[in-house]
N, C-alpha and C positions, 0 to 999 in steps of 0.2 A: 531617508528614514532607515533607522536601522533596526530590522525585523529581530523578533524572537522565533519564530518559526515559519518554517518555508510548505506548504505543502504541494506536492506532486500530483494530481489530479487529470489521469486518465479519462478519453472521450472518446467514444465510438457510436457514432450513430446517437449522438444523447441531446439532442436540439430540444426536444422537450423540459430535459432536465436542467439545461445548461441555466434557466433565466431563476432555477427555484434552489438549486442545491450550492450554488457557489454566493449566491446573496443571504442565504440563513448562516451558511459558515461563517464570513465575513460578520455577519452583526453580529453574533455568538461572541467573537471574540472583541469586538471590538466594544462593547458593552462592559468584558471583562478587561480593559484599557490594556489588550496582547498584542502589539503590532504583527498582523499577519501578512507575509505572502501568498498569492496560490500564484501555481505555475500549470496555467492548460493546456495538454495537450490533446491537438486534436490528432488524432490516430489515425487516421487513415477510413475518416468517415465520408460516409457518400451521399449524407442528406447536408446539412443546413448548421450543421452544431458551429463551423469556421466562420461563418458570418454572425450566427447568433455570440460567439464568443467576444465576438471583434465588437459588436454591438455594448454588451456588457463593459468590454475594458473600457469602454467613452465614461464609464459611472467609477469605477473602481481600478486607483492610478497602481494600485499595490497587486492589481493582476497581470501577469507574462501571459503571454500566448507560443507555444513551440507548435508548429503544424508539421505533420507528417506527410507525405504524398501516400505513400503504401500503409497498408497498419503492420505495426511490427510487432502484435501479440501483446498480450495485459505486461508483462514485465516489461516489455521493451517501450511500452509506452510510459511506464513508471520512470524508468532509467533517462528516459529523453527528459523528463519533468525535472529529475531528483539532479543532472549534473547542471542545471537552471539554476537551482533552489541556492538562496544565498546567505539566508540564518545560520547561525550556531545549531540549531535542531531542526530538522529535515525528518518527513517522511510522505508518505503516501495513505491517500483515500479513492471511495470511486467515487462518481459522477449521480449516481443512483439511489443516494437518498437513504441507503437501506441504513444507514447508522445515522444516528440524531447527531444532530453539528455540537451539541450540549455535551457529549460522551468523545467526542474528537477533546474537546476543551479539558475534561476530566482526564481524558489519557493524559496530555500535555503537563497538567500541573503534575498529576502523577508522578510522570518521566521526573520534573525540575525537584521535586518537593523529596522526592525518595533519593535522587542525585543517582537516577540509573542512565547508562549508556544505551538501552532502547526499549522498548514498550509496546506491547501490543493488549488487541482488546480478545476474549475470550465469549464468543456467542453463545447466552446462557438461553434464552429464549428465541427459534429461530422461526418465521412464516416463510421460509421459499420451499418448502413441501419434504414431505415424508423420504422419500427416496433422495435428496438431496441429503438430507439429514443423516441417511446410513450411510453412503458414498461418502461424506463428510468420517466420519467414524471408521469406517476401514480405513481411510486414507491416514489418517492420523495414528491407526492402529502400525499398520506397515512403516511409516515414515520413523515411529517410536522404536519398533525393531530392529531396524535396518540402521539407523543414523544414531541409535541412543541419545535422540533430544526427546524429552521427555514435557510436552506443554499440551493444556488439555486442548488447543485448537487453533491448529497450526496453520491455515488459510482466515484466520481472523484479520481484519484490521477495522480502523487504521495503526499502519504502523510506523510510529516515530522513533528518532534516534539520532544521536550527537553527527554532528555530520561531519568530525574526524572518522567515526568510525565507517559511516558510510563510505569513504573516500578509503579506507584501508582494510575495508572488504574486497574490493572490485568484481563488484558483482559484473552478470554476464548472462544470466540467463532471461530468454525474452519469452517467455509463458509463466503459467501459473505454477511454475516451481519454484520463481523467485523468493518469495517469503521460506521456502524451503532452504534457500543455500543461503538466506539472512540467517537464519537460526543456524545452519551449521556452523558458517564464518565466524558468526560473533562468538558460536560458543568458544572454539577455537581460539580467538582471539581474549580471552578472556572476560569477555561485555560482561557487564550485570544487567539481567532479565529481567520484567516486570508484566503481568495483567492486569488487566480490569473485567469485570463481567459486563456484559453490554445485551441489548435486545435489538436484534436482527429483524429488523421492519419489511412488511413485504413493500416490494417494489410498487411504486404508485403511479410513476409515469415511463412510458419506452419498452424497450424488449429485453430481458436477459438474454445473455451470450456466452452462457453456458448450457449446454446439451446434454444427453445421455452421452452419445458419441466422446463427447467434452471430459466427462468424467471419469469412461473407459480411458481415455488417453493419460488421466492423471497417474495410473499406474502404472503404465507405460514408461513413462517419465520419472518415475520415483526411481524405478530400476536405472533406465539413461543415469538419474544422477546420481548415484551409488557407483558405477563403473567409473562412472568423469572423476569423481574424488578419491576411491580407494585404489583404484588402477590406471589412472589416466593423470593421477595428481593434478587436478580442477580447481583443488579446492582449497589449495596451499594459500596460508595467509601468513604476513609479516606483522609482528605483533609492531606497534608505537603507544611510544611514553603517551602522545596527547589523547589516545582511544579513555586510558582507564582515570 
């Protein structure tokens, strides 16, 4: 079968989630006649998610499984999925349900319908709390200043994208910077950018795996990746014909 879109789908510790959020995807789209891939990867989880995965692919032939021994952080779990993914359009979601599988579908046609190079969703309504909320908003404040990418919410997703362009980014970072150095790269690269607005559902089943501590470190890493690009040259991309 030859897919329309591959998606990349991070797993840590998500056994709960694994049997609810990759079978509503899957029929969301398949209802809308989209042959999808997902590509699971299990990160370096220590309950039950690698069995429960294995379990699921018995039902669904158009799921990969990539298993990780160590977890290598949200990006790098993204990255082991995304050089999996075998569609013309690739991208990434989580595992955790917080976005409807119906607004993953919307991004998608999106992406095809406007004929942009990558897409992401913009969370207008968010339930993971107040102080997540602010944190979210600095971060986006400093990231705006520092990088001059200008999106009103720059750790949104999911996020899709031609996957020429994904292959002529090369991406490399394995935390939650990643969607940071997508937006540098592509802008660089000359992508055309696309939102959606979306409502950010509170988590229903599992633990979030972001912390205070988690958030403090985001700032940390904005700087890290500001030095990598402007001084470090990190962040150098090769434009190609097939990106635009």
């Amino acid at each position: 079968m030859k897919y329309k879109l591959s998606l990349s789908i991070p797993h840590y510790n998500e056994e709960t989630n694994v049997g609810v959020t990759i079978p509503r995807i899957f029929r969301v789209f398949s209802k809308a006649k989209i042959p999808l891939e997902i590509v699971a990867v299990n990160n370096g989880s220590k309950d039950n998610t690698l069995q429960a995965l294995k379990n699921l692919q018995k039902k669904y032939k158009n799921l990969k499984i990539v298993s990780i021994r160590e977890n290598q952080g949200f990006g790098g779990g993204i990255l082991a999925g995304l050089k999996r993914c075998s569609a013309e359009y690739v991208g990434f979601t989580c595992a955790d349900e917080q976005i409807a599988a119906e607004d993953i579908l919307k991004l998608y046609q999106t992406l095809v319908s406007r004929k942009l190079d990558i897409a992401k969703t913009n969370r207008i309504v968010r339930n993971d709390g107040s102080m997540r909320f602010l944190y979210s908003r600095l971060f986006n404040t400093m990231c705006s200043l520092l990088f001059g990418v200008y999106v009103r919410d720059i750790n949104g997703y999911p996020v899709l994208m031609k996957k020429s362009l994904f292959e002529s980014m090369k991406l490399y970072k394995k935390d939650w910077m990643i969607n940071m150095e997508m937006l540098v790269k592509s802008r660089r690269l000359g992508a055309s950018h696309g939102e959606i607005d979306v409502i950010f559902h509170k988590r229903k089943l599992g633990t979030s795996h972001i912390k205070v501590a988690t958030l403090f470190g985001f700032f940390y890493e904005v700087l890290k990746l500001f030095v990598e690009c402007h001084f470090l040259n990190k962040c150098r991309v090769v434009r190609k014909k097939e990106v635009l």
